[in-house]
C-alpha positions in Angstrom: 92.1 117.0 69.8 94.6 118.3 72.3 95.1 115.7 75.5 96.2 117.7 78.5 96.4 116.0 81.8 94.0 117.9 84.5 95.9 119.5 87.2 95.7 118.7 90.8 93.1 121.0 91.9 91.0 120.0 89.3 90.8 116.7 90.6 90.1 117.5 93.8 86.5 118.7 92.8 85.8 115.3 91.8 87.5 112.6 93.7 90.7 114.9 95.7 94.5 113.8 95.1 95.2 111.7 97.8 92.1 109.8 98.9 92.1 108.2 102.4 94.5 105.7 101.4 98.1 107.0 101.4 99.5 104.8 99.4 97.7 105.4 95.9 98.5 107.5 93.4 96.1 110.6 91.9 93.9 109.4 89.7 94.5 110.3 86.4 91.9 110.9 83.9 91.6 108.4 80.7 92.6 110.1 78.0 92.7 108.8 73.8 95.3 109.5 71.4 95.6 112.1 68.8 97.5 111.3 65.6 97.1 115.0 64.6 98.6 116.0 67.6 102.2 114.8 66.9 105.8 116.5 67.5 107.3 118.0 64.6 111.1 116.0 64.6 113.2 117.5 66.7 110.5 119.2 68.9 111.6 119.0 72.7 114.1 117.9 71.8 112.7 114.5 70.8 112.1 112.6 67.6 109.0 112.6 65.5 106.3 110.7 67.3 105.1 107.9 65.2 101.3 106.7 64.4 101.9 104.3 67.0 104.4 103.5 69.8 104.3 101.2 72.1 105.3 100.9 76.1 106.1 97.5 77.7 107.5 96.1 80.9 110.5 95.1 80.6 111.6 92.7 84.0 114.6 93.0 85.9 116.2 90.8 87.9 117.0 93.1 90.8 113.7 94.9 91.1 110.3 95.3 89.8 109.9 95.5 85.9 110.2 98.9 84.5 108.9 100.8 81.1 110.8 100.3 78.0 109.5 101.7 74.7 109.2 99.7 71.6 112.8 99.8 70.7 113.7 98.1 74.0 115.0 101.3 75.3 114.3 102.2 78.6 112.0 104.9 80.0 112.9 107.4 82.8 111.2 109.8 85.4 112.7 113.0 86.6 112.5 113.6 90.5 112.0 117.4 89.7 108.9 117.0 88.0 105.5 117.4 89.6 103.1 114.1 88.8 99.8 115.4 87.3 101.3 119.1 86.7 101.2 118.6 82.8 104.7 120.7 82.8 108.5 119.4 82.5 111.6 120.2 84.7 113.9 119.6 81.6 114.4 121.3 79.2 117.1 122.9 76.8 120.2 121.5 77.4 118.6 119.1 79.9 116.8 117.5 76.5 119.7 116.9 75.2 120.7 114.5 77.6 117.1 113.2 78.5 114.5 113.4 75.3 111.1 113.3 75.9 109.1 110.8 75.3 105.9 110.7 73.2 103.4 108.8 71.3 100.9 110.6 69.4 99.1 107.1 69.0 100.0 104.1 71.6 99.7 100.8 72.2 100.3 99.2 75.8 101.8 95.4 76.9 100.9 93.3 79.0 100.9 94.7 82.5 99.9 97.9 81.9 96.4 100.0 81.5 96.2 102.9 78.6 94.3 105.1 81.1 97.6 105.4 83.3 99.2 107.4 80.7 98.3 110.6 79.4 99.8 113.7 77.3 100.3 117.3 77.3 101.4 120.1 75.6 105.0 122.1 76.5 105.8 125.4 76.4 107.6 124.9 72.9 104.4 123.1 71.1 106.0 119.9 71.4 103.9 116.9 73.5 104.7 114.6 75.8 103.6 111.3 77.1 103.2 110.9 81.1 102.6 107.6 83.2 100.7 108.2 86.2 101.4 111.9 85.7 104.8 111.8 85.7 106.5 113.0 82.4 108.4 110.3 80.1 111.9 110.7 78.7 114.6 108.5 76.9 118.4 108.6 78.3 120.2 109.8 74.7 123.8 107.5 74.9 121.7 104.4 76.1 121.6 101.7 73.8 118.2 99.6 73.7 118.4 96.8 76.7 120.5 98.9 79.2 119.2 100.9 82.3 122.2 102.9 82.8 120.5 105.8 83.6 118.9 104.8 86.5 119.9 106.9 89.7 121.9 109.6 87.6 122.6 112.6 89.5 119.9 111.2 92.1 117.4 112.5 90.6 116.4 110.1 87.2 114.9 106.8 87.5 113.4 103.8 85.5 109.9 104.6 85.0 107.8 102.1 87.3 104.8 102.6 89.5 107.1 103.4 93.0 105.7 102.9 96.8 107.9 105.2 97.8 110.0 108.4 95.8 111.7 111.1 95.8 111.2 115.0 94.5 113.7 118.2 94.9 113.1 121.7 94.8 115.0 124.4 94.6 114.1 126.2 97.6 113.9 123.5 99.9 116.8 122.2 102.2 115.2 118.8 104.0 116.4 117.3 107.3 119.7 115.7 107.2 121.0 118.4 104.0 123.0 121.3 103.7 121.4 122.7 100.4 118.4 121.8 98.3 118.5 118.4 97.7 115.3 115.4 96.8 113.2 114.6 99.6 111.3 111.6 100.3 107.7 111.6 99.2 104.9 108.5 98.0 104.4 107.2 94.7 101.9 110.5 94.6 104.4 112.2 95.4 103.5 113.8 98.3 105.9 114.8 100.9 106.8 112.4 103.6 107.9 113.8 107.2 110.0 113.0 110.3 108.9 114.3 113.8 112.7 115.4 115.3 110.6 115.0 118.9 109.7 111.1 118.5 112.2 108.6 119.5 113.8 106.4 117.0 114.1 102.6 117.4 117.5 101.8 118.1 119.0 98.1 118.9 115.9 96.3 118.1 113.1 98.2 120.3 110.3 100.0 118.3 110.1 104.0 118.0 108.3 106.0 120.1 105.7 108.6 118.5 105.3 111.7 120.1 102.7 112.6 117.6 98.9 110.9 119.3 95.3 111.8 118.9 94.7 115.6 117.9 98.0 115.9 116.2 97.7 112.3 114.1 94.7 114.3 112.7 97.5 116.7 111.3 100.0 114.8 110.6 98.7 111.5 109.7 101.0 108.6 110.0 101.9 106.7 106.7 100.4 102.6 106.8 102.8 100.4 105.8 102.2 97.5 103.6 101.6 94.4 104.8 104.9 93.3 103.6 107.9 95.4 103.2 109.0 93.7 100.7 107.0 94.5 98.5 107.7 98.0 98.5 109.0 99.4 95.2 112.2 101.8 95.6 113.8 103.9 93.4 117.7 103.0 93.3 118.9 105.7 95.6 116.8 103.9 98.5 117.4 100.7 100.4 114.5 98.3 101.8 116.7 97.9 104.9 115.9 101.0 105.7 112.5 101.1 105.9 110.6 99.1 109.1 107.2 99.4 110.7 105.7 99.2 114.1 102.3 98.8 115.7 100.8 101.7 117.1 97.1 103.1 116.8 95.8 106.1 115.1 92.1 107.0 115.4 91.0 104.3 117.9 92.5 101.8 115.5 95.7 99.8 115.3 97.9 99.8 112.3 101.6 99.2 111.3 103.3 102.8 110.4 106.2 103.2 107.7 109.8 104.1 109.6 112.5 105.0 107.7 116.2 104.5 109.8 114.0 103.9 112.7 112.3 107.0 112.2 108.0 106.9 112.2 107.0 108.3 108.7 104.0 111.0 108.1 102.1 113.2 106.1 101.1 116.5 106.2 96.9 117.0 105.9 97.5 120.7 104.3 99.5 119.4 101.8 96.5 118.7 99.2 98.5 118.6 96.3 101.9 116.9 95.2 105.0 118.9 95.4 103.2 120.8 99.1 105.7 121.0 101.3 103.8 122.8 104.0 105.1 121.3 106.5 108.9 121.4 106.6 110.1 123.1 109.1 106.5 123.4 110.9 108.2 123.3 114.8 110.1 119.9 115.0 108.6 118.7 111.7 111.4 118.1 108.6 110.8 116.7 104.9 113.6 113.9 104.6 116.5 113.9 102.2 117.0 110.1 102.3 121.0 110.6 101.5 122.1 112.1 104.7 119.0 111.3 106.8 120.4 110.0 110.1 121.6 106.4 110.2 120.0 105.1 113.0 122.3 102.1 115.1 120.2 98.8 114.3 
């Protein structure tokens, strides 16, 4: 039995991508494991997946607890991946480097729920396992118990369940860059936007959002959470950076997300992750967190 993980637009005849809460992720179909439907060894560029293999969280001392596999080694995302697209970003010599991950049986710790992590087929025949949507891969000179990898090239990070992420493609160039670089999305990875027209906060005082009424219907505004601190970041981002203010958006108040005093949105058309409909929509810009403006505190 093959285990593919359903595409966006699937989803969204059932219960849509993105909900009305911003901040969760798709949701991902259950799925069971095959044992017939296991990598050959060497198959993108991988080992042999076992009967069984097991995922844990692993905890960290300087952020939220990450994925390792049962060997203690940890497991990576890759910011050029599309969450639910059931397709990789790496591959050739990029598996070299970062081998996939897969279990053609699996067995999760404490912490974590089988139905977040599903598998599917690449182009080669080989599988892989996802969490979340997001393919799985193994940094190939780590030893078991380091997290090395974490933030190479800005674009690989310790698997966890992130608030807030990043995602690159090629033919994008985001606010703040000079070439394609990763932009800023949620942990559905959908695209996060500044409005160049609002006024940031600057030496304490709050932002001021030109966006209002017809256009928050547009370009709704991202809630924060009820405390920043609890945001999880990959390692290229700061919580310093992030704030929130009190504003209202349909007739209600809520706190929005800033980023370097900047109010944080979304995009309506943007139904499915890796839309980017709306950079470079008048004064609108996806963010490349990197050179994104540093606004005076």
């Amino acid at each position: 039995m093959q285990i593919k993980i359903l595409g966006c637009a699937a989803l969204l005849l059932t219960v849509g991508c993105f909900g009305t809460n911003e901040e969760t992720h798709p949701a991902y179909p259950s799925a069971a494991w095959s044992p017939q439907a296991s990598n050959a060894a060497g198959s993108g560029g991988g080992a042999a997946a076992s009967s069984t293999q097991s995922v844990s969280l692993q905890s960290s001392a300087s952020a939220a607890a990450y994925l390792t596999d049962g060997m203690g080694h940890a497991l990576y995302i890759f910011a050029n991946d599309v969450p639910g697209s059931s397709a990789s970003s790496c591959s050739a010599a990029c598996l070299e480097k970062w081998p996939v991950f897969d279990a053609a049986a699996l067995s999760v710790g404490a912490g974590l729920t089988i139905s977040d992590f599903t598998r599917f087929q690449r182009p080669d025949g080989a599988w892989h396992t996802a969490f979340k949507g997001r393919p799985l891969y193994r940094f190939a000179s780590e030893a078991a118990g380091s997290s090395s990898g974490d933030g190479a090239a800005g674009r690989w990070y310790l698997a966890r369940d992130y608030n807030v992420f990043v995602a690159a493609k090629t033919d994008l160039i985001p606010q703040g860059a000079n070439m394609p670089a990763p932009y800023m999305t949620n942990r559905a990875g959908r695209t996060v936007y500044a409005f160049m027209s609002d006024t940031a906060a600057q030496s304490g005082s709050a932002p001021v959002s030109a966006c209002a009424d017809k256009c928050l219907e547009a370009w709704p505004a991202w809630p924060a959470p009820a405390a920043l601190e609890t945001l999880i970041l990959p390692a290229s981002l700061k919580l310093a950076d992030f704030g929130t203010f009190e504003r209202t958006s349909a007739g209600m108040p809520i706190k929005q997300l800033t980023y370097r005093g900047y109010p944080l949105y979304f995009h309506t058309p943007d139904v499915a992750p890796g839309a980017t409909s709306g950079h470079m929509s008048g004064a609108w810009r996806a963010i490349d967190p990197a050179t994104f403006a540093v606004i005076a505190k």
